[in-house]
N, C-alpha and C positions, 0 to 999 in steps of 0.2 A: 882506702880505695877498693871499690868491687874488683874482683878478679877474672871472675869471668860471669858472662851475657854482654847486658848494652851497660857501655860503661859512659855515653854520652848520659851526663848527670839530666842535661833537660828531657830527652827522652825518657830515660829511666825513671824520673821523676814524674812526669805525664801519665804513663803506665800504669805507677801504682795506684794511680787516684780513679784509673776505671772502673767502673760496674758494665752490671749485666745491660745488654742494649745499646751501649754506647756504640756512637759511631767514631772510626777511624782511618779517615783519608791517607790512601798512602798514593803520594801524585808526581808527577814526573817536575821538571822545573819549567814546564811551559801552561799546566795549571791554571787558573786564573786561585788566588787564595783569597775566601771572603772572611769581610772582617766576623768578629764574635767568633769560632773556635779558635783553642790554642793554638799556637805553631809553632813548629820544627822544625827549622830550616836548616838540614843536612846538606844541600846539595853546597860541592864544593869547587868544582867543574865540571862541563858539560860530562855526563857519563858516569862521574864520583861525587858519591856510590851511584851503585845502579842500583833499579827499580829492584831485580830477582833480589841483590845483594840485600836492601833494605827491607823486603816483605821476607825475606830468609828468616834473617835475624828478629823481626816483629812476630813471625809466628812461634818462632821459640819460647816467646816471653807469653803469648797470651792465647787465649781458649777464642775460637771464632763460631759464631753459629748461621755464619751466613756471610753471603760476599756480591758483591753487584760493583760492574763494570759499564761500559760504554758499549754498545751496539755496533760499532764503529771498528774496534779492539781488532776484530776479525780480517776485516780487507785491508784495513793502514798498519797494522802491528801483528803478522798472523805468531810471531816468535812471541808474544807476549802474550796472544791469544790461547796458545797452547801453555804456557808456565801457568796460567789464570785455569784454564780447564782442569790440566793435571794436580794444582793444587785445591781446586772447590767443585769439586762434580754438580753442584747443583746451584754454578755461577748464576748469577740473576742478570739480564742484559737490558741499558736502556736507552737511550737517544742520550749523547752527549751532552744537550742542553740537559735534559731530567739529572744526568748526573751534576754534573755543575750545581743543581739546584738543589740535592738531596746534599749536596757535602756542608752547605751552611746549615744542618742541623748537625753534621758531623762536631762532637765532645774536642777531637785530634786533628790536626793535618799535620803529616806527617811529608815533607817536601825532599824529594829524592834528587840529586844530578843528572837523572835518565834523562837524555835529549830526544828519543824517538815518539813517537805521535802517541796517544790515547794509554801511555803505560799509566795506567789510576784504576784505584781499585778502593769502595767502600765496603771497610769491614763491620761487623755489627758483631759485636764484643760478646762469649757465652761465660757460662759459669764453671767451674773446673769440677766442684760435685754434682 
């Protein structure tokens, strides 16, 4: 048994098999999830884990080169709006619908217990060299 990072063996397992590009939905449990990417479905009650708690932990394990959210994020979730700012300075922002639509080429969805509005975030996976 790993000892320390993610020791959810399906996440873990998910991870290793990305490359550079890949996309990785990390979404709250009110989400809509489309079929064709993997899933992960963490959430365990409303709230557990939370969104910050699971993209915490996500970014430990992996190199991002880029991140795009919901348009929306800002006046329904400004506490998630800022966790998303202060983690990606160069957040990319789109209409809820574009999101929704860009996550069914997301590689991951990565399904959180966060009950509050717009907490989703698509990550676009970098290289470590």
């Amino acid at each position: 048994m790993k000892k320390a990072g993610i020791l959810n063996r399906h996440l873990s397992g998910a991870l290793a098999e990305l490359g550079h590009g890949d996309g990785v939905l990390v979404c709250d449990a009110g989400m809509p999830v489309p079929d064709g990417p993997r899933v992960v479905d963490l959430a365990f009650r409303a709230g557990v884990p939370s969104f910050s708690e699971v993209l915490d932990g996500l970014l430990a394990e992996l190199v991002v080169e880029g991140a795009t959210a919901a348009t929306e994020v800002r006046e329904a979730n400004p506490e998630c709006a800022t966790l998303l700012d202060g983690l990606f300075p160069a957040l990319g922002l789109v209409p809820h619908e574009r999101l929704k639509e860009l996550s069914a080429g997301a590689r991951l969805i990565v399904r959180t217990g966060e009950a509050r509005p717009y907490a989703n975030v698509l990550l676009r996976c970098g290289v470590f060299f």
